[in-house]
C-alpha positions as CSV (number, residue, x, y, z in Angstrom):
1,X,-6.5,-2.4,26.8
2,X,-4.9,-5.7,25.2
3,X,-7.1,-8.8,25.9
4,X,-4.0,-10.9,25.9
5,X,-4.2,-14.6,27.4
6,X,-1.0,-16.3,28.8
7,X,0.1,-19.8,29.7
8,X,0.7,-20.4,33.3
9,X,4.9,-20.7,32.0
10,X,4.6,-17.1,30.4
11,X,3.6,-15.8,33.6
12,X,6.2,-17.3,35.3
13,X,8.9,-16.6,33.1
14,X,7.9,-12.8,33.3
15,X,7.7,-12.8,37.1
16,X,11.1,-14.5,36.8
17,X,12.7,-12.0,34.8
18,X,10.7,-8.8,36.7
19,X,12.6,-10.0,39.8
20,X,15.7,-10.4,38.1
21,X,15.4,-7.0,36.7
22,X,14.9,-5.5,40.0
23,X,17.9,-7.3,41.4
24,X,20.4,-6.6,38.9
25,X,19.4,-2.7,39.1
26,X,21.1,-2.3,42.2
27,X,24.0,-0.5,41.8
28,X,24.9,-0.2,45.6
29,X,26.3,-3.5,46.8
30,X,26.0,-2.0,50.3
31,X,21.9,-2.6,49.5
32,X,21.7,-5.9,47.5
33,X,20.8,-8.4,50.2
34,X,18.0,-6.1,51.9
35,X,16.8,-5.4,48.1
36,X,16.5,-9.1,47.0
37,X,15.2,-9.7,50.6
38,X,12.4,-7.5,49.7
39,X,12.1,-8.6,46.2
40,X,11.8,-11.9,47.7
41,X,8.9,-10.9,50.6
42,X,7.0,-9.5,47.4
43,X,6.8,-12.8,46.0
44,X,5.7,-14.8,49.0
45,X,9.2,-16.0,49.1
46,X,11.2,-15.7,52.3
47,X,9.9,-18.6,54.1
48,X,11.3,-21.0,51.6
49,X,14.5,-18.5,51.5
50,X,14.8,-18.9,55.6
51,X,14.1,-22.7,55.5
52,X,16.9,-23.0,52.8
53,X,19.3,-20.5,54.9
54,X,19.7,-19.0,51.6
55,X,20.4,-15.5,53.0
56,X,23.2,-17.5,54.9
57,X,27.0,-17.3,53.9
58,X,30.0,-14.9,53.7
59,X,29.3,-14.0,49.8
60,X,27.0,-11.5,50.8
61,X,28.8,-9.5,52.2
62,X,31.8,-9.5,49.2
63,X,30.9,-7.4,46.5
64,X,32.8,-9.7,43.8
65,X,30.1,-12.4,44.6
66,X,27.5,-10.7,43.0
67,X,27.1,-12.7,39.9
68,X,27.5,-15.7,41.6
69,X,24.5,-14.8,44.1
70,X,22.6,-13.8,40.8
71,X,23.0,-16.8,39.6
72,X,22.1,-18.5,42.8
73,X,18.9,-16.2,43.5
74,X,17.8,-17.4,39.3
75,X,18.6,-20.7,40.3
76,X,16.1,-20.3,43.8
77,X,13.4,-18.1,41.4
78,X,13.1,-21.4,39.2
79,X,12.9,-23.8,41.8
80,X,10.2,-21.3,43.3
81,X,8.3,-19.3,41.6
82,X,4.8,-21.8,40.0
């Protein structure tokens, strides 16, 4: 077992990009908003997610806004994740 310390930012950065792995591995657009939904509840996250109406708007349900909701949901994960 590695006895490896990490900042606080090194942390976050990988909880970041663990979330963002998740996300983008969906293949099924049919199941992106209920997957990021969860990925979201795993982090502590959908309070903030309500209060912002962030699961709010037509662009979920159009699979061509995909990367445009990724780069929203990176956007949120940096604003939220300390």
């Amino acid at each position: 077992m590695s006895n490896t310390n990490h900042t606080k930012e090194e942390a976050r950065e990988f909880l970041k990009q663990e979330a963002l792995n998740e996300i983008c591995s969906v293949s099924d657009y049919s199941r992106f908003h209920d997957r990021v939904f969860c990925i979201f509840t795993k982090y502590g996250l959908q309070l903030a997610a309500k209060e912002e109406l962030f699961f709010s708007g037509d662009e979920w349900s159009d699979p061509d806004s995909k990367e445009s909701l990724i780069r929203k949901i990176k956007q949120f994960l940096d604003e939220h994740i300390r």
